[in-house]
Each structure stands twice: as structure tokens, then as C-alpha cells.
PALUMTI-215894 format. One line per field, with one value per residue (C-alpha): z, x, y; residue number from 1. Coordinates in Angstrom, 2 decimals, padded with zeros to 5 digits. Last residue first. Layout:
<nodes>
up: Z; ... $
east: X; ... $
north: Y; ... $
i: NUM; ... $
</nodes>
This chain:
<nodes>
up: 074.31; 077.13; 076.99; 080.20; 081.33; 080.36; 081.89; 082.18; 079.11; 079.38; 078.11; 074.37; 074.33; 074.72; 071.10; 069.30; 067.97; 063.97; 061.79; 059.79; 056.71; 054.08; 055.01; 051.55; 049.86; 051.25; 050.57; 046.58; 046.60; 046.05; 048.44; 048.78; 050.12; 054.05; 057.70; 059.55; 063.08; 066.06; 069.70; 072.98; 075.82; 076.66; 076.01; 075.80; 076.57; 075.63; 072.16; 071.29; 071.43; 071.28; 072.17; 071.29; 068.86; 067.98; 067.06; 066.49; 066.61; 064.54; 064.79; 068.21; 071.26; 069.78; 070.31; 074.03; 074.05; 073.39; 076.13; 078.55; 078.23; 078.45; 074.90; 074.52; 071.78; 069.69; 066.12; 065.04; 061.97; 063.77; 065.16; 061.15; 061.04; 060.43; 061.81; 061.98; 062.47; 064.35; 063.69; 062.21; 062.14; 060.82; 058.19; 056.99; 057.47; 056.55; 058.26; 056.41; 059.24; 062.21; 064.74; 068.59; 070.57; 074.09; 076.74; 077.35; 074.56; 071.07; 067.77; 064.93; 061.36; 058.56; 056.07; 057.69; 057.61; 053.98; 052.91; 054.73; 053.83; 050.53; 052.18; 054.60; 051.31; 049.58; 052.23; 050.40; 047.31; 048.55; 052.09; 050.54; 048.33; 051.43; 053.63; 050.83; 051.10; 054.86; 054.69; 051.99; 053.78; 057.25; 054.82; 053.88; 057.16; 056.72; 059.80; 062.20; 064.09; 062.70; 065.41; 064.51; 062.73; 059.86; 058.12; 060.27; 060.93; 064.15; 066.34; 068.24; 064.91; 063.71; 065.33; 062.86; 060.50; 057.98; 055.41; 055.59; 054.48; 056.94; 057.97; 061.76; 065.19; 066.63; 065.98; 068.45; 070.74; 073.40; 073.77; 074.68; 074.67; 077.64; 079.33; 079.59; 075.61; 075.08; 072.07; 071.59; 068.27; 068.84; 070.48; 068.83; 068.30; 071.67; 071.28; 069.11; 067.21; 066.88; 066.61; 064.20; 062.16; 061.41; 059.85; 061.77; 059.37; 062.81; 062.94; 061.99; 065.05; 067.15; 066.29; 067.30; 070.33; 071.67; 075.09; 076.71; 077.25; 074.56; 071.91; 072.77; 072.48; 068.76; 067.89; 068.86; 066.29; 063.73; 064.33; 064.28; 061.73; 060.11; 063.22; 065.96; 068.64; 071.33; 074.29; 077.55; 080.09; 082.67; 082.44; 080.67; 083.97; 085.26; 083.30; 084.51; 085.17; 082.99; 084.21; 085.55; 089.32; 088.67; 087.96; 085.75; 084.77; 081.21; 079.39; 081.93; 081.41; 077.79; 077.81; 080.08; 077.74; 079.28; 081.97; 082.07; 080.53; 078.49; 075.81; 074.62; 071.55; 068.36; 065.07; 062.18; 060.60; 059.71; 062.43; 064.48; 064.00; 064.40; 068.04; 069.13; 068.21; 069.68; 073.39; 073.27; 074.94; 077.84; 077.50; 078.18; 075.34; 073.11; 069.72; 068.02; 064.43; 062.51; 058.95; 057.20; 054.31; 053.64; 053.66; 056.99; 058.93; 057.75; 059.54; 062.87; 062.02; 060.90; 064.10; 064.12; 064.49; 063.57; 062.15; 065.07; 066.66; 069.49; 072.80; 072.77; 076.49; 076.87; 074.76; 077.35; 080.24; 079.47; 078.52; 081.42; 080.38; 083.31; 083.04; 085.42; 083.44; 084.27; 083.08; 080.56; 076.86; 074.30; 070.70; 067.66; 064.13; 063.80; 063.34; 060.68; 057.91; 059.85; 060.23; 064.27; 064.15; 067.62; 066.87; 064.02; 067.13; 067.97; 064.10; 063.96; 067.62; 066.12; 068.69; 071.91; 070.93; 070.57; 074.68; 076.02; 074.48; 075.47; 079.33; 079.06; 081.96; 081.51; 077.90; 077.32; 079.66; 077.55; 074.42; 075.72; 077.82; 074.21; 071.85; 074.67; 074.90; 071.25; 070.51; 073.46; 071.78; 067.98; 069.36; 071.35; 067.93; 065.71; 068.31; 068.12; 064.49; 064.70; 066.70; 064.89; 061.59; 063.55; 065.47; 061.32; 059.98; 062.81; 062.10; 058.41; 058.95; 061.37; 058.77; 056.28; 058.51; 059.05; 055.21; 054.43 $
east: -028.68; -027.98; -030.43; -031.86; -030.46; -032.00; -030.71; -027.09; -027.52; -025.09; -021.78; -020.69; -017.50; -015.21; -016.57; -015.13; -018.28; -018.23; -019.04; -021.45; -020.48; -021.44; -025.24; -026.36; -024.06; -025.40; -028.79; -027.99; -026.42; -023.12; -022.81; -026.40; -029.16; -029.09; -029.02; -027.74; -026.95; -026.86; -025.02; -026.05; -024.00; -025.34; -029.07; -030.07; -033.67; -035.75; -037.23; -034.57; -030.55; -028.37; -025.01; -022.77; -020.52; -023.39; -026.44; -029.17; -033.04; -036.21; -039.99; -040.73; -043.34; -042.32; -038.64; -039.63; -041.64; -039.00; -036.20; -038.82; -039.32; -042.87; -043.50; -040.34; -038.62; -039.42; -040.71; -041.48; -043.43; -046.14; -042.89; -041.83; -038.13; -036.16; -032.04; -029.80; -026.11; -023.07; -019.61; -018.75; -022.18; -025.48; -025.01; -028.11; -030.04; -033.51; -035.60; -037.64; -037.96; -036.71; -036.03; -035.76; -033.94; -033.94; -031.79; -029.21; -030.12; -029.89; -030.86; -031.42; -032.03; -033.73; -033.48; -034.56; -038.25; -038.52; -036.10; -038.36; -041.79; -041.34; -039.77; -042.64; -045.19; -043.00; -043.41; -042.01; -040.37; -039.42; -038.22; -036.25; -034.06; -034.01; -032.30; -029.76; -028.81; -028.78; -025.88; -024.28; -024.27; -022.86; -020.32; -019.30; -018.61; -018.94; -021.64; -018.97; -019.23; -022.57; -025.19; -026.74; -030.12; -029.58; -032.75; -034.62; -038.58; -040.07; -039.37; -036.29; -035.24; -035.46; -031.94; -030.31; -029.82; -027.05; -029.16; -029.86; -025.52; -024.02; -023.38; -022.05; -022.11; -019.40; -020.20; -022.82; -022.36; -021.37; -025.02; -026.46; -029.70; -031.97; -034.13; -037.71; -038.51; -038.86; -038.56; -035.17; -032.88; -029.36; -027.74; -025.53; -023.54; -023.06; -019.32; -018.69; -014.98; -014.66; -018.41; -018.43; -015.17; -017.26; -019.68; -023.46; -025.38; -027.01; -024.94; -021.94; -022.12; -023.41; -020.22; -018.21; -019.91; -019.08; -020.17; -020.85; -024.78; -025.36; -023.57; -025.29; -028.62; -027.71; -026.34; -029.53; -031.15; -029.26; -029.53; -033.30; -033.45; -034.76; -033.97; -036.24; -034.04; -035.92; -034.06; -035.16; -036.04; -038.00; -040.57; -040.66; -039.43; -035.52; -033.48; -029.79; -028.58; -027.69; -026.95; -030.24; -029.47; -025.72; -024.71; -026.62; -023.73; -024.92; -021.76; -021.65; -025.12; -024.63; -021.58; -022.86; -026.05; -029.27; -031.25; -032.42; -030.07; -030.59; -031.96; -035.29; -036.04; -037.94; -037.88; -039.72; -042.43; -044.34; -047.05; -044.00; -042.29; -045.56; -046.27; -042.81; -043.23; -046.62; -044.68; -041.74; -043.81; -044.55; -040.63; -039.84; -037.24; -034.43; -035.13; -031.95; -032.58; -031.30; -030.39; -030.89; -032.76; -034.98; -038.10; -039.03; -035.39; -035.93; -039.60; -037.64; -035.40; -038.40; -040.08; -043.39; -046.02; -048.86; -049.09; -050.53; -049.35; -051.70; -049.22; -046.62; -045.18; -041.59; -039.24; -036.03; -037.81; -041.21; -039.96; -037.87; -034.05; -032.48; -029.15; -025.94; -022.21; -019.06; -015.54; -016.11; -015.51; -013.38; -014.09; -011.56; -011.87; -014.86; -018.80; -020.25; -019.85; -022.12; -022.17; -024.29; -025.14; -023.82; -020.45; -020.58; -019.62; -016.28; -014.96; -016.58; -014.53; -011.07; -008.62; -010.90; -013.59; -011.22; -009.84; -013.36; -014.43; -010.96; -012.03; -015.44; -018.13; -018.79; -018.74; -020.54; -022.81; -023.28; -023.46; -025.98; -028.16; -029.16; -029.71; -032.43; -033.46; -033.86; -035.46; -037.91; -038.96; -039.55; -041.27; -043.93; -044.03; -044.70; -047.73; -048.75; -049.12; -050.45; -053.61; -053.88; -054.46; -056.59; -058.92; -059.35; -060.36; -063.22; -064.09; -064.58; -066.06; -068.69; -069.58; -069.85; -072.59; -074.32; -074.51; -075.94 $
north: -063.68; -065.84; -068.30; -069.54; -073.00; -076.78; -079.93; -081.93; -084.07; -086.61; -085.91; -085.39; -083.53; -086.64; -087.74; -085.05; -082.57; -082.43; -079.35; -078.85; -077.04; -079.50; -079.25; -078.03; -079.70; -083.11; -081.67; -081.27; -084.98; -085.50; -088.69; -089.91; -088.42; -086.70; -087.81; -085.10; -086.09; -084.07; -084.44; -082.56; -082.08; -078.75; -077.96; -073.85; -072.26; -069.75; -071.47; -073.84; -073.30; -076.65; -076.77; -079.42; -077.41; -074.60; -075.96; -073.09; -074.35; -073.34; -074.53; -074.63; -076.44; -079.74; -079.22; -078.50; -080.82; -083.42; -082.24; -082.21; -085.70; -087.10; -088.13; -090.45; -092.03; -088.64; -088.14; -084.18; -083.56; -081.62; -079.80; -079.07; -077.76; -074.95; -075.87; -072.88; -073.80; -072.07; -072.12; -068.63; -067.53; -069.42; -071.74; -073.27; -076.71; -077.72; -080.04; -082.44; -084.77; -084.18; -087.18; -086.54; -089.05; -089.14; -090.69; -087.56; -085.20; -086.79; -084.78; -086.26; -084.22; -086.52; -088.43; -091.46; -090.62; -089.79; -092.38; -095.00; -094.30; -096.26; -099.54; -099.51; -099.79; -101.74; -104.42; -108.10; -106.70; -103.49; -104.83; -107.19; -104.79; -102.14; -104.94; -105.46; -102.01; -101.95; -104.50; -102.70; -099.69; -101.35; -103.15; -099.65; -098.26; -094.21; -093.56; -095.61; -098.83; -099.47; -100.33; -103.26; -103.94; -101.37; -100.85; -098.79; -097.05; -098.03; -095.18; -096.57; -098.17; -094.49; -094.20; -096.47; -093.69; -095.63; -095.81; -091.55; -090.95; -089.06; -085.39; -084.95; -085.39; -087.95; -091.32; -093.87; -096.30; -093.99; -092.79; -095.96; -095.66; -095.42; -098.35; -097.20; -097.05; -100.73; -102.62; -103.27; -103.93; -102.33; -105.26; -106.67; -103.52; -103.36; -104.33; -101.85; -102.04; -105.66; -106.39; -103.77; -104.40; -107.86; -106.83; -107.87; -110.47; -111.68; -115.38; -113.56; -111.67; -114.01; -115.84; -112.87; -112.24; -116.09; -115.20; -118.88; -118.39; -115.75; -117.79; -121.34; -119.68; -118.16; -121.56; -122.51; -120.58; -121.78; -125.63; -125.27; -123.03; -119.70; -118.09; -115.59; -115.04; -112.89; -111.64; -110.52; -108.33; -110.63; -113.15; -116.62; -118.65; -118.66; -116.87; -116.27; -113.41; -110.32; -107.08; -105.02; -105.34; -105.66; -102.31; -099.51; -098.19; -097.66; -099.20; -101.96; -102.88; -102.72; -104.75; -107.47; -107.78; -106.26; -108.79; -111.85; -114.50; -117.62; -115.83; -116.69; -118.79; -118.68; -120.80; -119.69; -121.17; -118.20; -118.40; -119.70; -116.50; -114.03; -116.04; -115.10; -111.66; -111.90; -112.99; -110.45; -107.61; -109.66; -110.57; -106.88; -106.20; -107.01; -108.23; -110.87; -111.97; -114.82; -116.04; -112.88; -111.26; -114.28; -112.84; -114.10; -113.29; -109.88; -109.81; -110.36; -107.57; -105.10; -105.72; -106.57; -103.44; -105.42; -108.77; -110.30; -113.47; -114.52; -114.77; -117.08; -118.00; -118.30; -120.51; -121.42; -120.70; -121.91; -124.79; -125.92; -125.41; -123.62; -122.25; -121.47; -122.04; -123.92; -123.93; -121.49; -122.02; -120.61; -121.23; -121.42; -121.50; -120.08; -120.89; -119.11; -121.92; -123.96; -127.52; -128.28; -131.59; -132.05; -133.89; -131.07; -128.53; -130.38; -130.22; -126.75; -125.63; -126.92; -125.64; -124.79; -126.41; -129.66; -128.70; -128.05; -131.54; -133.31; -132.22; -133.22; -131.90; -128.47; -128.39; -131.71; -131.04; -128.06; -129.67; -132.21; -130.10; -127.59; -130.99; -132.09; -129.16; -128.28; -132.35; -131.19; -127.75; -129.71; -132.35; -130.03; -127.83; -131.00; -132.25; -128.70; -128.76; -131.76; -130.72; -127.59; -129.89; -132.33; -129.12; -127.73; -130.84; -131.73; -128.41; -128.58; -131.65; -130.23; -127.55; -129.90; -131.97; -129.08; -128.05; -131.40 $
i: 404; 403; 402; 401; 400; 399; 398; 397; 396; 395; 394; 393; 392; 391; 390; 389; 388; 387; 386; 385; 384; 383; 382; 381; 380; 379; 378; 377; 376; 375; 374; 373; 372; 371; 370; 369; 368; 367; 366; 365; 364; 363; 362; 361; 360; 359; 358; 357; 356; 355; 354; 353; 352; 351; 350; 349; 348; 347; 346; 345; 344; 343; 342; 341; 340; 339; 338; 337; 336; 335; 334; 333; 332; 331; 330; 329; 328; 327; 326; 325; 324; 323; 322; 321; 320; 319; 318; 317; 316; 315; 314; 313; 312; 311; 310; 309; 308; 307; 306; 305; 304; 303; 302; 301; 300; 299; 298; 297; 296; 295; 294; 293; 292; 291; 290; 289; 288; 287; 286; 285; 284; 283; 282; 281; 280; 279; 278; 277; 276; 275; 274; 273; 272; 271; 270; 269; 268; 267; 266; 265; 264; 263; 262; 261; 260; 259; 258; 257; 256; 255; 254; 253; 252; 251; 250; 249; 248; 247; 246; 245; 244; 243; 242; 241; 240; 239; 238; 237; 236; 235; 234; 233; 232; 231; 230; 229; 228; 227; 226; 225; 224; 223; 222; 221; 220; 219; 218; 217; 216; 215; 214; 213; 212; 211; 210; 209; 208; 207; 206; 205; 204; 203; 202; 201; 200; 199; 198; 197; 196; 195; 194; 193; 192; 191; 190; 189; 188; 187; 186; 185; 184; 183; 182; 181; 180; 179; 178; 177; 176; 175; 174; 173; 172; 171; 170; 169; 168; 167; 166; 165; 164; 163; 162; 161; 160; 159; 158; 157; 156; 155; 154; 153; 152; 151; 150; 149; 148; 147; 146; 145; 144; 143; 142; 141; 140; 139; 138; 137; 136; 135; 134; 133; 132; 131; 130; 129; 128; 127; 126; 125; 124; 123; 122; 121; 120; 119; 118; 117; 116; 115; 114; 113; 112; 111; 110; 109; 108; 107; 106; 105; 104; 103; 102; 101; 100; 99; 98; 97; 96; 95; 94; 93; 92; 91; 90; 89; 88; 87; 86; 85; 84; 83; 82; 81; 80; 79; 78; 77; 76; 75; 74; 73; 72; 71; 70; 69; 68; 67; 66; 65; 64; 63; 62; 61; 60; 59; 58; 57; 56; 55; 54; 53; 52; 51; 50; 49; 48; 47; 46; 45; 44; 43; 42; 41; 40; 39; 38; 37; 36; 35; 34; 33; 32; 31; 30; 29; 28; 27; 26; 25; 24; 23; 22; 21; 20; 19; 18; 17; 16; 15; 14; 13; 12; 11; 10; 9; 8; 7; 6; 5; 4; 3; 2; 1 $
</nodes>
């Protein structure tokens, strides 16, 4: 008797995975097919280009696609390169694990936001993937291979990491993870033609930051070998700890964009409502945060370095001493020089956008104070640091003896 419940319970199981792939293999083909109409349509229909072009949600609904996001107005080129094979447009889903997944992508999951956009090796990609579906999400790849056009540019790393267009589930890619069909695509359809601003709305990203940043779309990535882009960030200075989107690079964040200042209020109240979802669905990540966000940030070049706990005094006429905790220390890199250096000390000066460690002295550096709220004790505490104008912060140009 046992056996043969056993065997039923298996028989059971293999019918409910069998429809459930049956559902996902008609889900992927109805998004293709939906994906080649609208841009045949694009390409190929005069009066389509020209009703996108003047009343883009009237010209979208003949899709299905009714979506308050979608603007006025949509320009469209006059002809585009993408593939649409599966594996292309939905890469290959590895074994979703509930480790280490994004906090954007888990947003979308608990309802915080409609869509989320995860940069990164698509090998690295493929559990994300398999996370979404587990939770019946929708997930996609970006049409392109390659960092976003403004990224690239940004960088100067030229046309052999710009995007191109995807061909097969490798490469550096995109992940869209959507609570929708019709949402995530829209997603697709806004990386292909470069409607930023719709992507923007899409992500939950204010709109004075897509206007003012365009790689503010692009701040969730999960690999370390590419470098940050430095001029997406403020000056140095004293800031409020939601807006520390630097310990996205170390797993702990609540903005998903980069804000296009440390003072923009819909960038608070966008990581505000983040922090009310994360406390009901992962209190215990929503408790670590304000401990690891507040924190001192220093940026040399492409690496990060996140103190926290450090304390902050005056130290001269414009100089700072910083005490700190190197077992403490978080880094986006263990192999930089810059990090063990800070690991290898306890106490720094800043002075303008130098920065004095041990026996050695970093020019072109920029630092962040991440502190409590406005008022707060530690905000007083730092209220003499002084900000560096953007044109002073270069790339880090190496380490020279200190000049005592």
C-alpha cells in the first residue's frame, strides 16, 4: 500500500511539472510572437511609426499593451537588429536558489515595484531567472549584449563592450524580471528602441533622475570586473544613509537607481517604501541595513570601500580624521591595492580629495558620509565636511609617499 502511494505521489508530481512547463512553453511563444509583431510593425508601417509617434498608448493598446506608464509620444527607429529564438530572448534557467538574490528582483516579489532590471554575466543571470519563475514572475533578457550605450560611453570602453545585439543566452546582459507579461515586455521593447524614460517609469526610477542621470537605470549589476561609474555619483559630502546606493555593490541597498543627487526627495521616498517591504517580507535584511548603510565610503578609481561605524572629527583647517574598524571593512574588490591598504589601518585624514592611510597618500579620491536622519547626533558630528566640486574627482592616479 505504501508503494503504490509512493508511485502516485510521483505520477502527481511529473503531471504538475509537466503542465507547468506546458504553461511556460505557451507563455515564451505567445511573448515572441507579441515581441515580432510590434516590431514588424515598427519597421514596416508607415501610419504605425507616425501614431507612435503622436499618440504612442493609442498605437501600443493595438498590441494589448494599456499602461499608464507609457507616454505621450514615442520615437522609433527606422530599422532595428534582434533575434528572437528562445534561448536568446529568455536564456537558460539554472536551479533557482534563494540565496544571495538581488534585492531589486525580490522587490518585484513583494510587490514593491512593477519591474526590475540586473545587469551582469548571463551565467550569473541564470538562478535569478530560475528564482522569478519559481515565484511566478516573468523574466527576459535584454535584447543587447553588452553595457547600455550611456554606460559604455561614460567608461570609454568603446565599441567592444557597447551593446550589440544578442544572439544566444551568453554575454553581459540584462535581466528583467516583471510582474507581467505585458510589463515585462514593455521593458524589452524599451531597451531595443531606447525609450529611457519609459524604462524609467517602468523601474519606479523619478523622473528628474532619468533626466538628470542617464545611467541611472542601470545601477543594479552583479559583477565586480566592470568598474563603476564614478561620474554618476554627487560631490563628497554628508547625506542621509537611504540614499547609500553603494552597498548595492556589496549586497546591502535600497535604492535601485542611482539618485541624481544625495538630497532628491523622491529618491528617499522611493527607498522608503522599499524599507516598508523589506521589513514585512525579510526583516532580518531590513534590520542589518541601517548598520551597514551608515557608514563612511570611500571611492578610489573602480573601488569602493565601505566603513562601518566609523567616526568622524575635524582635524585642521580643512582636514578630517576618520577611526574606523578594518575587520569591519566592506570592499567591491579583495585584490585592489587601494582596499588592503584600508584593511591594513585603522585611521585615515581626508583633506579635499586627498586621502592619507598608513604611509601612503590617494589623489582623486571622493568620500561619502552616510549618517541618521536630518538633526541627528552623527549628522552634527560630521557637519564640517566639506564638499569636493565634481571636476576635482579624477581617476585614481596610484599611491605616493606621504609627505609629512
Amino acid at each position: 500500500m505504501s508503494g503504490n502511494s509512493s508511485h502516485l505521489a510521483l505520477k502527481e508530481a511529473a503531471r504538475l511539472l509537466n503542465g507547468r512547463m506546458d504553461q511556460l512553453t505557451a507563455q515564451r511563444s505567445r511573448i515572441v510572437h507579441r515581441l515580432q509583431s510590434i516590431v514588424n510593425a515598427v519597421i514596416t508601417q508607415n501610419s504605425f511609426r507616425r501614431l507612435m509617434q503622436s499618440r504612442a498608448p493609442v498605437a501600443l493598446a493595438k498590441f494589448g499593451f494599456c499602461h499608464s506608464s507609457i507616454p505621450s509620444q514615442l520615437t522609433v527607429p527606422s530599422k532595428v537588429s534582434v533575434y528572437y529564438d528562445d534561448e536568446t530572448v529568455f536564456g537558460i534557467q539554472a536551479e533557482p536558489s534563494d540565496n544571495k538574490i538581488p534585492v531589486d528582483i525580490r522587490l518585484v516579489s513583494y510587490g514593491a515595484k512593477p519591474v526590475a532590471l540586473h545587469y551582469g554575466p548571463a551565467d550569473l543571470l541564470g538562478p535569478y531567472a530560475g528564482w522569478a519563475q519559481s515565484q511566478s514572475l516573468v523574466s527576459m533578457l535584454s535584447p543587447f549584449d553588452g553595457l547600455p550605450v550611456a554606460f559604455a560611453e561614460r567608461e570609454g570602453l568603446g565599441d567592444e563592450i557597447g551593446q550589440r545585439p544578442a544572439k544566444g543566452p551568453g554575454g553581459y546582459r540584462g535581466l528583467i524580471v516583471a510582474s507581467s507579461e505585458s510589463q515585462a515586455m514593455l521593458a524589452w521593447l524599451s531597451l531595443l528602441f531606447g525609450w529611457h524614460h519609459l524604462l524609467g517609469r517602468l523601474l519606479n526610477v523619478p523622473s528628474c533622475c532619468c533626466t538628470k542621470n542617464r545611467n541611472c537605470l542601470w545601477a543594479c549589476r552583479s559583477d565586480e570586473g566592470i568598474g563603476l561609474d564614478s561620474l554618476a555619483f554627487p560631490p563628497s559630502g554628508i547625506f542621509d544613509w537611504h540614499y547609500n546606493v553603494f552597498g548595492g555593490h556589496l549586497g546591502y541597498q535600497l535604492l535601485c537607481h542611482f539618485p541624481c543627487s544625495f538630497d532628491c526627495r523622491e529618491s528617499l521616498a522611493a527607498a522608503l517604501w522599499h524599507l516598508s517591504h523589506l521589513r514585512n517580507h525579510d526583516p532580518s535584511y531590513a534590520e542589518l541595513l541601517p548598520a551597514t548603510l551608515r557608514s563612511v565610503v570611500v571611492m578610489a578609481g573602480r573601488c569602493v570601500c565601505l566603513l562601518p561605524g566609523a567616526s568622524v572629527r575635524a582635524a585642521g583647517e580643512d582636514g578630517f580624521r576618520i577611526d574606523y574598524m578594518p575587520e569591519k571593512v566592506r570592499s567591491n574588490s579583495f585584490s585592489s591595492s587601494f582596499a588592503n591598504v584600508i584593511r591594513k589601518s585603522s585611521v585615515m585624514m581626508w583633506r579635499g580629495d586627498e586621502l592619507f592611510v598608513a604611509n601612503n597618500c590617494l589623489f582623486g579620491c571622493s568620500c561619502w558620509i552616510f549618517t541618521g536622519g536630518s538633526g541627528s547626533a552623527d549628522e552634527k558630528t560630521f557637519s564640517r565636511v566639506s564638499s569636493v566640486p565634481k571636476k576635482r574627482r579624477r581617476e585614481f592616479l596610484g599611491f605616493f609617499p606621504r609627505i609629512e
